[in-house]
C-alpha positions, 0 to 999 in steps of 0.5 A: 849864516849865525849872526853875531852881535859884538858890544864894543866901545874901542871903535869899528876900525880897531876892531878889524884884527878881531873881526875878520877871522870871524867873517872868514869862517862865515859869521856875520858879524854886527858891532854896537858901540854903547849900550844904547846902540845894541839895545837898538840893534837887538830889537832889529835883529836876531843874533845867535851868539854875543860878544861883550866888552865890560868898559862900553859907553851907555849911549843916549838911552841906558842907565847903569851903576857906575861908569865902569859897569855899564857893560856887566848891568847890559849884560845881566839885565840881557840875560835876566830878560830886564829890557822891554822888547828884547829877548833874553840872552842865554848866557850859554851864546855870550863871550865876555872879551875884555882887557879887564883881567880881574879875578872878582870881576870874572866871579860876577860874571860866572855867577851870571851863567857865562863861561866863555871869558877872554882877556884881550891879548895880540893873538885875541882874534884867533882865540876870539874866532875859537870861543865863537865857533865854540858856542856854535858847536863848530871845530875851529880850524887853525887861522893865521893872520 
């Protein structure tokens, strides 16, 4: 079963429309709610794909530029290999799903190697379940929730 871990600051309830098409097609599915909180998650679990909020809380033990970063310096020290005891990420398994639809932002982003980002819309969780099946080389079928 691939294993996803799911950065996300919007909390585990809120999530659900999200997550359940995600679990229906077999994924496990794990959600770190700061930065701090999946940095702890990543030393504890292998993960096959990664989904990434940029608006997160860094938690008791992250420092980032600027509040409204903390996600792109989780991201990148992620894929640069930038954390003691974490293994990089290759960016080619991270999602950015995220509200922020800045075309700079996405550029910085790019420029980091990741290709898969979403802006959060009402249909994000059959759009979502696509982008991860996507990283995994699976055809998505169609889902209505």
């Amino acid at each position: 079963m691939k294993r996803v871990l799911w950065i996300e600051d919007e909390g585990k309830i809120v999530l659900m429309r999200y997550k359940i098409p995600l679990i229906r097609a077999g994924y496990t599915v794990d959600i770190a709610s700061d930065a701090t909180e999946a940095i702890d998650l990543l030393g504890q679990e292998h993960y096959d794909a990664f989904v990434f909020d940029i608006i997160i809380p860094t938690g008791a033990h992250f420092e980032a530029q600027g509040e409204d970063r903390v996600g792109l310096n989780l991201l990148e020290a992620l894929i640069k290999g930038q954390i003691g005891g974490v293994e990089q990420v290759d960016p080619a398994t991270i999602i950015v799903f995220t509200v922020i639809n800045d075309p700079e932002l996405h550029s910085e982003i790019a420029k980091l190697g990741v290709r898969k980002i979403l802006v959060k819309s009402l249909d994000s969780g059959v759009t979502l379940r696509s982008a991860v099946d996507d990283v995994f080389g699976v055809a998505s079928e169609d889902v209505v929730e």
